[in-house]
C-alpha positions in Angstrom: 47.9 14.4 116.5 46.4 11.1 115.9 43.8 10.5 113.4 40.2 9.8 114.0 38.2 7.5 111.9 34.8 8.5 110.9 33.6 4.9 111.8 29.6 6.8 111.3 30.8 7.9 107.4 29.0 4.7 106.1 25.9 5.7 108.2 25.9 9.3 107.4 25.6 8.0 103.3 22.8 5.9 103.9 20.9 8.5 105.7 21.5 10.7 102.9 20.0 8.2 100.2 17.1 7.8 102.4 16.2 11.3 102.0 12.0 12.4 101.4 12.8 15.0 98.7 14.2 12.1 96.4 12.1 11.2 93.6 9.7 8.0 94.0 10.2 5.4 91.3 7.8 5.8 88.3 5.0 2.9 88.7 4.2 1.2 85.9 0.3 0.9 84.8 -0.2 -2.8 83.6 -3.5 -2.9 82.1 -5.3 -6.6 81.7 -7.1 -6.9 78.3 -9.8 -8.8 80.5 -10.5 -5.8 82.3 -10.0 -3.5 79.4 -12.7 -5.5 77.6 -15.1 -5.8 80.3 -15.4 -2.4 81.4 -17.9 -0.5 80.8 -17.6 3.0 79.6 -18.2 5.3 82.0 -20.4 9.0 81.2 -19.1 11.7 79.8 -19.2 14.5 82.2 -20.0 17.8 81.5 -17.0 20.1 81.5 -17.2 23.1 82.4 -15.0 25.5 80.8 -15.1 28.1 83.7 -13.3 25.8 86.1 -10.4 24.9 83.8 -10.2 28.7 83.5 -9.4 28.8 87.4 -7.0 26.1 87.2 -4.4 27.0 89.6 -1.0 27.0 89.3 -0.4 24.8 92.1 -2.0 22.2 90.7 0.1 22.0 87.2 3.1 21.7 89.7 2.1 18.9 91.8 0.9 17.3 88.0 4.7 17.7 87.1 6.4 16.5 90.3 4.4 13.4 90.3 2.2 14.4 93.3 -0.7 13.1 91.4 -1.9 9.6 92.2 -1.7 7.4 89.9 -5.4 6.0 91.4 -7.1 9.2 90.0 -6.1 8.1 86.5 -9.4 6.6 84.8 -8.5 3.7 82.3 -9.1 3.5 78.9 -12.1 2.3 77.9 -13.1 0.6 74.8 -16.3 1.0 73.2 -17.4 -1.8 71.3 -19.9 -0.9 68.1 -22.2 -3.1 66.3 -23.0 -2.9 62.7 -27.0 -3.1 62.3 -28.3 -4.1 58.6 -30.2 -2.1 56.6 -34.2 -2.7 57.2 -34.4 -4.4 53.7 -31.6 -6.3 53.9 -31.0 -9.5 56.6 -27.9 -11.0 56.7 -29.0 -14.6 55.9 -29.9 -13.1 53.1 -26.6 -12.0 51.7 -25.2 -14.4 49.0 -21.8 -16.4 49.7 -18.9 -15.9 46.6 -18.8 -18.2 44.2 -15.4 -20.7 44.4 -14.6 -21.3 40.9 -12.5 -24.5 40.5 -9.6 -23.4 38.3 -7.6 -26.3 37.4 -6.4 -27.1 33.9 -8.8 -29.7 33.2 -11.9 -27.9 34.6 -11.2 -24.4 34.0 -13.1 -23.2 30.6 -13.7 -20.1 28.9 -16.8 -19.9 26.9 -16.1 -17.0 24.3 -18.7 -15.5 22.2 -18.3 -14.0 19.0 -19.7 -10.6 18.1 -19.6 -7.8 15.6 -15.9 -6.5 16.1 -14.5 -9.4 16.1 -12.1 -10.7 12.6 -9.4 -12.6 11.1 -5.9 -12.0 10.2 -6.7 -11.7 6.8 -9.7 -8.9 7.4 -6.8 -6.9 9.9 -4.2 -7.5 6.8 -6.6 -6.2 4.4 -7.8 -2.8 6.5 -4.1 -1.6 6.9 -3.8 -1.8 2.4 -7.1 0.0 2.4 -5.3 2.9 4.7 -1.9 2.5 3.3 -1.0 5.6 1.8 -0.6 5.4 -2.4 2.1 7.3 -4.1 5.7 7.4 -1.9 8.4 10.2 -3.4 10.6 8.0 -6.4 8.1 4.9 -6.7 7.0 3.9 -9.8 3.2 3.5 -10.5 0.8 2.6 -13.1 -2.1 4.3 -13.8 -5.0 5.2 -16.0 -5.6 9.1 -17.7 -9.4 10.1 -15.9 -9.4 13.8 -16.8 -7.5 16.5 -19.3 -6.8 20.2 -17.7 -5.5 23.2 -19.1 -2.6 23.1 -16.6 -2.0 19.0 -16.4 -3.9 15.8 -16.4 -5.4 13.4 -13.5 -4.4 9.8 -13.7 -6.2 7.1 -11.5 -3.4 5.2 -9.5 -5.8 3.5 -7.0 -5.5 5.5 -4.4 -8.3 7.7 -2.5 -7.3 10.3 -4.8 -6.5 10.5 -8.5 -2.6 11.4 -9.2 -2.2 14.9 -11.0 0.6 15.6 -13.8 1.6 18.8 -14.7 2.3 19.8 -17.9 5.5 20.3 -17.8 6.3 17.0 -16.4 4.3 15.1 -19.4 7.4 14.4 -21.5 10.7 15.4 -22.8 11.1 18.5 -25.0 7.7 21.3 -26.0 4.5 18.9 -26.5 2.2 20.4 -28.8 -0.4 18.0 -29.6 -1.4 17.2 -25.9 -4.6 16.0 -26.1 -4.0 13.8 -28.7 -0.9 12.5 -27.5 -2.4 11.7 -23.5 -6.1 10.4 -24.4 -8.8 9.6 -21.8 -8.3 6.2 -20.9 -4.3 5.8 -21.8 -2.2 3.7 -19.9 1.0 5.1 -18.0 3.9 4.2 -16.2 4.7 7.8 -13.9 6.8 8.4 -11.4 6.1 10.1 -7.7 7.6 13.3 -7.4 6.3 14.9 -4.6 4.1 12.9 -1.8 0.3 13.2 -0.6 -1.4 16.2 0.1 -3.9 17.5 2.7 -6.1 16.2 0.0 -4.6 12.8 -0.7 -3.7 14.0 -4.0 0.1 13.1 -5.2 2.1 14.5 -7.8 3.6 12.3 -10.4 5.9 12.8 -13.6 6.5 11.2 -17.3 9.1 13.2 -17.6 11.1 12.4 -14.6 10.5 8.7 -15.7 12.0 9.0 -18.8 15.4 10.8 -17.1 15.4 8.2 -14.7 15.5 5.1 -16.9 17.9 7.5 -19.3 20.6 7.9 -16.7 20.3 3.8 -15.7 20.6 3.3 -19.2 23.5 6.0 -19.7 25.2 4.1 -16.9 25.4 0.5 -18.2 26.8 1.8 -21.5 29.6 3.5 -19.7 30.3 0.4 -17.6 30.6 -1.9 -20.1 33.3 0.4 -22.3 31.1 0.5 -25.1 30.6 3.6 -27.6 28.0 5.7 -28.6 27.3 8.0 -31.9 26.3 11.2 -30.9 24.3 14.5 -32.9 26.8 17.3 -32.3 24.3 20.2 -31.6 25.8 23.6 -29.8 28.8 24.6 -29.0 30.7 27.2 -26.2 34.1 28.3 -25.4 34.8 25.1 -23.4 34.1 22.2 -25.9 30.4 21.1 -27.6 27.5 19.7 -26.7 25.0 16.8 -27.7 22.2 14.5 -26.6 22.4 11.2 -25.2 19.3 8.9 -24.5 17.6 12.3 -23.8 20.5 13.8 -21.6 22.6 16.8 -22.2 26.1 15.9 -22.9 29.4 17.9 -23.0 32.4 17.1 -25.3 35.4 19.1 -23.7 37.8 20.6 -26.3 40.5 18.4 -24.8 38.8 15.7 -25.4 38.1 16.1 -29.2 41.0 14.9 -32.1 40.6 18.0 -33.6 40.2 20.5 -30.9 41.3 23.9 -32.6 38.5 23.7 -35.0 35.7 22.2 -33.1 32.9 24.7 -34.1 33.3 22.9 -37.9 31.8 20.0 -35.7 28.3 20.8 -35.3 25.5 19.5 -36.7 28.0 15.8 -37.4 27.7 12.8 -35.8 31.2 11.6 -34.1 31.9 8.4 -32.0 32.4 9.1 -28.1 33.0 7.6 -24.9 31.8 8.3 -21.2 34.4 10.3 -19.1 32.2 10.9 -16.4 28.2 9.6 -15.0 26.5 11.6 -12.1 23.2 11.2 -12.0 23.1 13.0 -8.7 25.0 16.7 -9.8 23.4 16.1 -13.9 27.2 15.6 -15.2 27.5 13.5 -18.4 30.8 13.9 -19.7 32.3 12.9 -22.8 35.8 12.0 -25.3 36.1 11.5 -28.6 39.7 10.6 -28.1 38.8 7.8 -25.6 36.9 6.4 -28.0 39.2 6.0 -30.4 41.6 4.3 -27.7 38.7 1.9 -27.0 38.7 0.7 -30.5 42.2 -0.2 -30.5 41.3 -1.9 -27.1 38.5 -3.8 -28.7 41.2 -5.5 -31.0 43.2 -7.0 -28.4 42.9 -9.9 -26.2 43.9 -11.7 -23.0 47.1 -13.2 -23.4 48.1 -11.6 -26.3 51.9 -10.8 -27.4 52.5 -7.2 -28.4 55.4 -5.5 -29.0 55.7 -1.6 -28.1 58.3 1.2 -27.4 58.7 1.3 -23.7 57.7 5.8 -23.3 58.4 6.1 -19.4 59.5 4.6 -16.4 57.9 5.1 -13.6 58.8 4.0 -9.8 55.7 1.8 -10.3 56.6 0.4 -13.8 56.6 1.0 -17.4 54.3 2.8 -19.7 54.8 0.9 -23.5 53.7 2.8 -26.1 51.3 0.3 -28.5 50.2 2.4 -31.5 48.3 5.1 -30.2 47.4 3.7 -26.8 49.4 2.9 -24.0 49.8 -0.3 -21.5 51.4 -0.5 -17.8 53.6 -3.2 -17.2 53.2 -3.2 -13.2 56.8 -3.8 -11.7 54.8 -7.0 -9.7 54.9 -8.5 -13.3 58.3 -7.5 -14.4 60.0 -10.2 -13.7 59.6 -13.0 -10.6 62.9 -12.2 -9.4 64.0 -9.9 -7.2 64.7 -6.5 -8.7 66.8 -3.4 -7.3 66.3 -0.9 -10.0 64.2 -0.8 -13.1 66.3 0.7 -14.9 68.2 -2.2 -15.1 65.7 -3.9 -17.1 64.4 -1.5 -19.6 65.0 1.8 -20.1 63.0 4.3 -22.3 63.0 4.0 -26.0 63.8 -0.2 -26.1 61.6 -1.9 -28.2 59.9 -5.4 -25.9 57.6 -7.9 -26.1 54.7 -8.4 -23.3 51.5 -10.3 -23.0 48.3 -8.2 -22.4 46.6 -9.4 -19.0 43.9 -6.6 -18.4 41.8 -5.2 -20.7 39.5 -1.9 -19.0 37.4 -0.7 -21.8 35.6 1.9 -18.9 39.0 3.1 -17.5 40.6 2.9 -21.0 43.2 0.9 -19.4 46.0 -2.1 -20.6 47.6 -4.6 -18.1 51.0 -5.9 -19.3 53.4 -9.0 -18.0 56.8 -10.0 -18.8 57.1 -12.5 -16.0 55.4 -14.8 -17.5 57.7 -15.5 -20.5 60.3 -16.7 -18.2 61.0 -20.0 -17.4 63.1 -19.5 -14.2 62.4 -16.8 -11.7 64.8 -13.7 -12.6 66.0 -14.7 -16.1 65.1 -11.5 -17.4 67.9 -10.3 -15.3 70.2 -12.7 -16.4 69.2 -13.3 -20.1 67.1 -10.8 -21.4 67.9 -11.1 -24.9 67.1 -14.9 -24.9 63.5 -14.0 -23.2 62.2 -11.3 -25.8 63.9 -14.0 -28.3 61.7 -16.9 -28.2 59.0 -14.5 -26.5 56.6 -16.4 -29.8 57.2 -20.0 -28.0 57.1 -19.1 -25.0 53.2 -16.8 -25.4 51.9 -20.1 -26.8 52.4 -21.9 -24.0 50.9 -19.4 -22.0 47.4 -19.3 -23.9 45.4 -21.8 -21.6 45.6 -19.2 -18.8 43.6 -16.8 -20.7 41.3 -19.2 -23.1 38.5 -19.2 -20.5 38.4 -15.5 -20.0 38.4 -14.6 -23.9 35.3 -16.6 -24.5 
C-alpha cells in the first residue's frame, strides 16, 4: 500500500494558529508627559453605590479575558496645586539667607565673656574645695576644737571637724585627759575609718603611735641590731615584754636559761628579732640570737678563723666558731673540681677559713677556703700546705674586703 503525503499538513498548522479564541497580544499604554501635563482633570462623577451593587457577573468576566477596550481606560491625570501666601506675608518680602564667607582669613568668632566663664586655676581650685578630707591610713594634722565625755573633735580642714575616741587617744589607761589633750593642741592623727553621711571622719593617736612603733621595730630588726627589754609576764610557752609600745614574746626555746624562766621577770635581758608582722601583730623574740649576734659583731670581712668542722652536709660544712656556727658553701671549697666532700674534710678536723658574709638579721656566717689557694684544686692536692701558710696567704687577700669593712 503506498504512502500518501499529507502535502496540506503545513496548511492545516497555520490554520490552527490563526484561530479567534487565541489570546490578542497585550497593548502597551505609552503615555506622553506632554499630554499628561496638559490635561485637564476631568469631574468627579457621582457614584452611585446601587449600581456597583448590580454589577453583573458577566461583566467581571469580559474585564478578565481582556474584552475591555483599552479606549474606555481614562488616563491619569495630574493635578497641579499652588501654594498661596499667608495675607500678611508677600513673598518679596521674605528674607534671602545669609552666605557667610568662611575662609581662614575671614572667618571670626567674636566670643563674649560672661558670668560662668573661668580659668584653669579657678576649675583646679573648686575640685580641692570638694575633695574629700580624711582617706582610711593617711596621716593628718590638726588642731583640738572641742573636749567630750566620750572623745575629742580636732579641726583637720575639712567640712567637718575629725572626732577621736577615747580609746584611740593614746597608748595604755589615760587618766588626766583634759589636761593632757588641751583646747587648742596640735596633733598628728591618723584616719581610721573614712567620711560619714555627715562628713565627719574618724581619726586615732593611738593607731599612730603603733604605726610608727612597728616601722621602727622593723628597721631595728633589719639592721641585726639588739634591744634591752623589761621582762613583764610570763605563760607556759616562754615570757613576755614591751617593745617601742608592742607586745613581745620570748619563747622558752629561745631563752639561755629556759627551765627557770619565771626567775626572769621583772629583769632586763638583751634580745633579738625572730619574727616582724605587722599585718597578723607577731613580734617575736631570742635571747640566744642575741648572744650569737654579739659574737658576729666581732668579726669581720676577710677575716681568718679557725673552727671545728660539726657537719657535713651535701651542700657544705657547718664549722663550729665558739658558740656560733659558719657555712662554708661547697661553691667556695675549693676552685677545683670536687667528687666528694668528704675527701676534703671530714667532721671533727680543726681548719682555717676566711669569713665572707656576715648576716646580723639572719644570724648567719659565710666561709671560703678557695681563696687561700694559689692554683685551682690545691686543696686537693696539698691540703696541709694550704691551712699551713693560711696567715700569708689571708693577708694577701685583705684588699678584697677593705672597702666593704669601712
Amino acid at each position: 500500500m503506498k504512502e500518501v503525503s499529507d502535502n496540506n499538513a503545513q496548511k492545516k498548522t497555520s490554520k490552527k494558529g490563526n484561530n479567534k479564541d487565541d489570546k490578542k497580544p497585550l497593548q502597551v499604554l505609552q503615555l506622553n508627559k506632554k499630554d499628561t501635563h496638559s490635561s485637564k482633570p476631568e469631574k468627579l462623577k457621582s457614584v452611585n453605590t446601587s449600581n456597583d451593587t448590580k454589577m453583573s457577573s458577566s461583566n467581571e468576566n469580559d474585564l478578565v479575558n481582556n474584552k475591555v477596550p483599552l479606549e474606555s481606560i481614562t488616563k491619569p491625570s495630574v493635578i497641579k496645586e499652588e501654594f498661596n501666601y499667608p495675607n500678611s506675608i508677600k513673598e518679596n518680602q521674605l528674607e534671602k539667607p545669609t552666605v557667610i564667607d568662611n575662609t581662614i582669613d575671614n572667618f571670626e568668632i567674636e566670643r563674649t565673656v560672661d558670668d560662668y566663664d573661668f580659668d584653669e586655676n579657678e576649675f583646679l581650685a573648686a575640685l580641692n574645695d570638694n575633695e574629700p578630707i580624711g582617706l582610711e591610713g593617711e596621716t593628718i594634722k590638726g588642731k583640738i576644737i572641742a573636749l567630750e565625755s566620750d572623745g575629742l573633735y580636732i579641726d583637720i580642714g575639712g567640712k567637718a571637724p575629725g572626732f577621736m575616741p577615747k580609746k584611740e587617744s593614746g597608748i595604755g589607761v589615760i587618766t588626766n585627759f583634759k589636761e593632757k589633750f588641751p583646747v587648742g593642741l596640735e596633733l598628728e592623727v591618723l584616719v581610721i575609718k573614712e567620711q560619714n553621711a555627715d562628713g565627719m571622719v574618724t581619726v586615732s593617736a593611738r593607731a599612730l603611735i603603733l604605726r610608727k612603733s612597728w616601722e621602727k621595730v622593723g628597721k631595728i630588726a633589719k639592721n641585726g641590731e639588739l634591744v634591752d627589754v623589761l621582762i613583764n609576764g610570763f605563760n607556759r610557752g616562754g615570757l613576755t615584754c614591751d617593745v617601742e609600745g608592742l607586745r613581745g614574746f620570748i619563747p622558752r626555746s629561745q631563752l639561755e636559761d629556759g627551765s627557770n624562766y619565771q626567775s626572769l621577770v621583772n629583769k632586763i635581758i638583751k634580745v633579738s628579732f625572730l619574727e616582724v608582722n605587722p599585718e597578723s601583730k607577731k613580734l617575736v623574740l631570742s635571747e640566744k640570737k642575741a648572744t650569737l649576734i654579739l659574737k658576729f659583731t666581732k668579726l669581720k670581712l676577710g677575716q681568718l678563723i679557725q673552727g671545728e668542722v660539726l657537719a657535713v652536709k651535701p651542700y657544705g660544712f657547718f664549722v663550729d666558731l665558739g658558740g656560733a656556727s659558719g657555712l662554708l658553701h661547697q661553691s667556695s671549697v675549693t676552685n677545683g673540681s670536687i667528687r666528694s666532700l668528704r675527701e676534703i674534710f671530714v667532721e671533727g678536723e680543726i681548719i682555717k677559713a676566711l669569713v665572707t658574709e656576715i648576716d646580723l638579721e639572719k644570724g648567719r656566717i659565710g666561709l671560703d677556703t678557695a681563696l687561700l689557694e694559689n692554683s685551682p684544686g690545691e686543696l686537693l692536692i696539698d691540703k696541709s700546705r694550704v691551712m699551713l701558710e693560711a696567715d700569708e696567704r689571708a693577708a694577701k687577700t685583705k684588699g678584697l674586703f677593705e672597702e666593704n669593712n669601712i
